[in-house]
N, C-alpha and C positions, 0 to 999 in steps of 0.2 A: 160488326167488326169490319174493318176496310180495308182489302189487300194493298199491301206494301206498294209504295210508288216506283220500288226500282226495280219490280218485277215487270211492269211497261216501259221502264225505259232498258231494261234488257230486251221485251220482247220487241223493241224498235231496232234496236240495236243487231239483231240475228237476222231480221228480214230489211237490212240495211239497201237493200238492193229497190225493191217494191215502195220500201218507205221512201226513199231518195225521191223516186221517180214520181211517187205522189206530193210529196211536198217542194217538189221543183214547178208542177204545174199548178198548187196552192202559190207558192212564192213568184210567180208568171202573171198571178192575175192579183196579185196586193200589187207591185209593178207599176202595171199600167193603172190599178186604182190612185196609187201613189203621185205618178206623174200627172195625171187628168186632173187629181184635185189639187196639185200643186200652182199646175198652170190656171185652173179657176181660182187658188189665190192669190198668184200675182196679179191677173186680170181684174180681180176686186178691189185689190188692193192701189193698183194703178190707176182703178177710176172714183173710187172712194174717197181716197186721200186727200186729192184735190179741196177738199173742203174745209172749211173752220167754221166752228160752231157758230161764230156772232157773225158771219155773212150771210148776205142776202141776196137770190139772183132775182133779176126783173126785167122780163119781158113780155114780148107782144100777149095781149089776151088770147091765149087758144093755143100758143105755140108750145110742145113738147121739149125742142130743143133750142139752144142758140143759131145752132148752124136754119133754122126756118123762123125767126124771129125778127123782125125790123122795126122799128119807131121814130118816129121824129125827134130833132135836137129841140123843140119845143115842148117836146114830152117831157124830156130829157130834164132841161129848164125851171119846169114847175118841178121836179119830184126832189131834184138834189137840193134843196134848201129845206128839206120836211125838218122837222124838229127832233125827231127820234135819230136822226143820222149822226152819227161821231163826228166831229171836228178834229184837225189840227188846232196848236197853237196860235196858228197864224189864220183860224177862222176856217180854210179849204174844207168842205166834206171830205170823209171819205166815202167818195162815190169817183167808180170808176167804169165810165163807158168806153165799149171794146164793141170792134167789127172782126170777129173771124170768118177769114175766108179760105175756102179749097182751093190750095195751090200743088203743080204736078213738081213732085224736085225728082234728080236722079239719084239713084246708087250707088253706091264706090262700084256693083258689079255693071251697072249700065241700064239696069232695071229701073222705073219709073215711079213711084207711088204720091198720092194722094196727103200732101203734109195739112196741117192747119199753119197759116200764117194769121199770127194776131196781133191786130193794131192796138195799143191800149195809149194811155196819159202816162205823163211820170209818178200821178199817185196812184198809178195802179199799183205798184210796187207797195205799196204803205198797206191797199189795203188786199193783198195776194201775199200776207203778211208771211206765207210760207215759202213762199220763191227768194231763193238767194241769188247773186251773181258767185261763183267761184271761180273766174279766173276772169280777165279783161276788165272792163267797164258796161255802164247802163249807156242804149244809147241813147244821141242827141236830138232834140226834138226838130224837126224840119228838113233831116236828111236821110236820105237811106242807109239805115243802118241799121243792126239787128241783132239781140242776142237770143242764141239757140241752146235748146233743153240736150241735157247734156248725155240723152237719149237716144239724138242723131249723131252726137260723137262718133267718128271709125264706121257708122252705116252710112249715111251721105255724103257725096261730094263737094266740099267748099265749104264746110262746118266745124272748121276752125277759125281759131281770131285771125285776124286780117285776111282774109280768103273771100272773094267774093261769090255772093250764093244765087246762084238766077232761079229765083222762084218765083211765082206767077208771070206780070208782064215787065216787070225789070229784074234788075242787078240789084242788092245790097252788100252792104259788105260788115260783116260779123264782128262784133264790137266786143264781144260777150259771151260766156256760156254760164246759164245758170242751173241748177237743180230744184227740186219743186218736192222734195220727202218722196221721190219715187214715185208721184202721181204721173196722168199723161199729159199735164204743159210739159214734162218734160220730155215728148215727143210733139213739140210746138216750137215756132218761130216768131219771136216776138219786136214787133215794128213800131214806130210813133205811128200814132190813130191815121191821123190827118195823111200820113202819105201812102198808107194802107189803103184811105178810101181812096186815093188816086188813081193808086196802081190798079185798084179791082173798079175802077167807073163806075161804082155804084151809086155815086150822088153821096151826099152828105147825111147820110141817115148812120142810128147805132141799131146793133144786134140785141147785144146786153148793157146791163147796167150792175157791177157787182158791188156794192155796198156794206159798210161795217158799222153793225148799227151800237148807238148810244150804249153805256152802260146801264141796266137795270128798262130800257126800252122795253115796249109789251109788240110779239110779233106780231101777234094774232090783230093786234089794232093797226097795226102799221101793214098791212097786208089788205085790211080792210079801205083803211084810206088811201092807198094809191090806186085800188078797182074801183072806189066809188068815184073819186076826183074828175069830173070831166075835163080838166085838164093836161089828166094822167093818162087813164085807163090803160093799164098795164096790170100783171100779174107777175106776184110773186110769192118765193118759198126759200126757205133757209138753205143756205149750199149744201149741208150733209145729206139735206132733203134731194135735193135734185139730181144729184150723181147717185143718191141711190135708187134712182128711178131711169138712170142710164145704163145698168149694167146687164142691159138683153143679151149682149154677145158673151158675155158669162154664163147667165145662166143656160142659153144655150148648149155651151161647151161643157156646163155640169150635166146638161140633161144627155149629152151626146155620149161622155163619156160613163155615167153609170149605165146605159143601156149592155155599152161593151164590154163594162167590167161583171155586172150581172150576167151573159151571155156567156165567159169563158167562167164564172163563179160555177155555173150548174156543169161544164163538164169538168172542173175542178171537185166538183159536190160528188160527183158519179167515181168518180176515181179515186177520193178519199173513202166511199162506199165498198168500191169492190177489192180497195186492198185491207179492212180491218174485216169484209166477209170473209175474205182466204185466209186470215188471221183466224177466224172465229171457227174455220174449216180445220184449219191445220191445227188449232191448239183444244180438239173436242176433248180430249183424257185431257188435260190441263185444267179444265176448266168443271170436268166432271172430279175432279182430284182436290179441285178449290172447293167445290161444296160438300164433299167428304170429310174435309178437315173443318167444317163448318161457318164457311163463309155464305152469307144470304146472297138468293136470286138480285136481289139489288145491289149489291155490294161488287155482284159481277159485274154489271150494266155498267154502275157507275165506273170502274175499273179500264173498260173499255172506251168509254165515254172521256174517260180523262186520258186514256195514250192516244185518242185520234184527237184531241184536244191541244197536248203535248206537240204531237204531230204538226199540226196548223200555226199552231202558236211559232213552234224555231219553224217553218217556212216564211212565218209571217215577217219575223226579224231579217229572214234571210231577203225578203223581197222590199224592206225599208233599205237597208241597206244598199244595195242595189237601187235602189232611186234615190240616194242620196248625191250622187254628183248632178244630177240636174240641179239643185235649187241653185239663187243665185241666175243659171243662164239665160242671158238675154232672145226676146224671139219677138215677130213685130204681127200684128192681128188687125184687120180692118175693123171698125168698131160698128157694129149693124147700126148704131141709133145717128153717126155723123157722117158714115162713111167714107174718115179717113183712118190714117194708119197711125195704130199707136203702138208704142216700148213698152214693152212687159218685162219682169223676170222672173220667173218660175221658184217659189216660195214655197218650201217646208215646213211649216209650222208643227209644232206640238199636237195641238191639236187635233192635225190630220194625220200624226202618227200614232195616236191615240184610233182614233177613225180606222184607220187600216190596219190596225190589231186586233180589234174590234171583229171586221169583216173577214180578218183569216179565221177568227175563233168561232163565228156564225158558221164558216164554211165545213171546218174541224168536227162543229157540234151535229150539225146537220147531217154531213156526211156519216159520221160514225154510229145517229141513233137508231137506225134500223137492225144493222148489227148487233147493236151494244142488248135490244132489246131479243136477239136471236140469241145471244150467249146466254140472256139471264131466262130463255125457259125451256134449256135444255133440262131434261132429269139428269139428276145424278148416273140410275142405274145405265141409261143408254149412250151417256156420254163415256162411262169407265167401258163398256164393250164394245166402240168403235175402234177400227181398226188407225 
């Protein structure tokens, strides 16, 4: 037989004082679990995104990223005519090679950071089939002009339409702002190819090459034939591929913040500990009274097990709650794998409020079973003659 539920939530209720204060330091560390994994999934989300399934990026053999990647326009040359590449109507591949390069822009506050400016083609558009323009125009091919991810909106200086933007060794002036499904082009600056490689004197070589292959194409063959091609030799992998092999500065931030959140969990664990001891102290006739009336040694356990339980659980609500106005806000991260600076926003998901329910109730259960196992082997006789 199972003691009544509302005799734990009365006895919460009487020692309202000790229970506050434990489930304030349980709802302290759901919190910052809350925010840490918020901010790892916008930072996923921001570099993930970027992706579509039927692209392909391709670059130098050995290179990890675009930003350490370079190849010849001869390379270039043999690869975009392959057969497996999708065409326009009008015959163009869609193949799109891009030079990005680290350029320093400033900040509406005067601070300096590290943007990407990227040269592309006008079909890059066709096949970056997730970047939109929302507000201005594309710009024009041969002059400086540029549309910016709409990322740098109200953070950078001159990142509106018509406002000229001095990043790297010249002036542009802003044609454009687009969106990108909340990936990090939309903390990018987007130029014609050709006057990108000017501006950064690099000579006339590409970084990448992002391509949108054929329908019903086999990758694994066409991955195979641009490595083996001596005309090619380049490497490549599907874009969902590749951004998900960028996301070090994430998992970092996941590994940084469970250390923390573990760390305040055990004196959260100790403290849910020693206020259902002084429960289990203060309620000994109580408890020798429940097994009088014929409640079993486990019927206690579990009793006590479910108010520290009770306990975690409305702290756990209370410390969602309270991390709830972060999501949504914007915050900016140097990305360890390109090291420039990208736009994140701090994303709530289901998921991970599921996740940190989860973790107040691990805390709850943890905390209360040494307890819960000290109520259920009191005897009867010595519990009814304590004082």
């Amino acid at each position: 037989m199972a003691i009544p539920l509302k005799y734990n939530l009365r006895s919460l209720l009487v020692r309202r004082v000790s229970s506050a204060m434990t489930g304030g330091g349980i709802a302290l560390v759901v919190l910052v679990f809350a925010i840490v994994m918020a901010m790892v999934a916008g930072l996923d989300s921001a570099i993930k995104s970027g992706g579509s399934p039927d692209n392909m990026v391709v670059l130098r053999r050995g290179a990890t990223t675009e930003t350490v990647s370079g190849f010849s326009i001869a390379q270039y040359e043999a690869l975009k005519y392959l057969a497996a590449i999708r065409r326009t109507p009008s015959g163009e591949p869609y193949a799109s090679p891009e030079l990005p390069v680290q350029a320093l822009a400033a900040r509406i506050d005067g601070s300096r950071d590290n943007l990407v400016l990227r040269g592309i083609e006008q079909i890059g558009m066709l096949v970056h089939d997730r970047v939109h323009i929302i507000e201005g125009r594309m710009f024009k091919p041969g002059l400086n002009e540029v549309i910016v991810g709409r990322g740098l909106v109200g953070r950078y200086r001159d990142c509106t339409i018509g406002s000229t933007l001095h990043i790297g060794r010249g002036a542009w002036k802003v044609v454009g702002i687009f969106e990108a499904g909340g990936s990090s082009f939309e903390s990018e600056v987007w130029g014609d190819l050709y006057q990108v490689q000017k501006d950064s004197a690099r000579g006339l070589y590409y970084a990448v090459v992002r391509i949108k292959l054929a329908p019903g194409a086999d990758d694994a063959a066409f991955i195979r034939r641009i490595a083996d091609d001596p005309r090619i030799n380049l490497q490549a992998e599907s874009e969902d591929d590749y951004y998900r092999d960028q996301t070090l500065t994430a998992d970092r931030m996941r590994a940084l913040g469970m250390v923390v959140a573990i760390i305040m969990a055990i004196g959260a664990i100790f403290a849910a500990m020693n206020t259902m001891y002084a429960a289990v102290s203060a309620r000994t006739k109580e408890i020798g009274t429940l097994r009088a009336l014929g409640f079993s040694p486990a019927a206690v356990m579990f009793s006590f097990l479910i108010e520290s339980l009770i306990l975690a659980s409305l702290a756990g609500v209370f410390g969602v709650i309270l991390a709830l106005p972060v999501n949504g806000f914007s915050a900016t991260v140097s990305n360890l794998q390109t090291f420039s600076t990208m736009v994140f926003s701090f994303r709530i998901t289901a998921r991970m409020v599921i996740e940190a329910m989860l973790f107040a109730a691990a805390m709850g259960l943890i905390g209360g079973w040494l307890p819960a196992r000290q109520a259920m082997r009191m005897s009867v006789v010595d519990s009814l003659r304590s004082r």
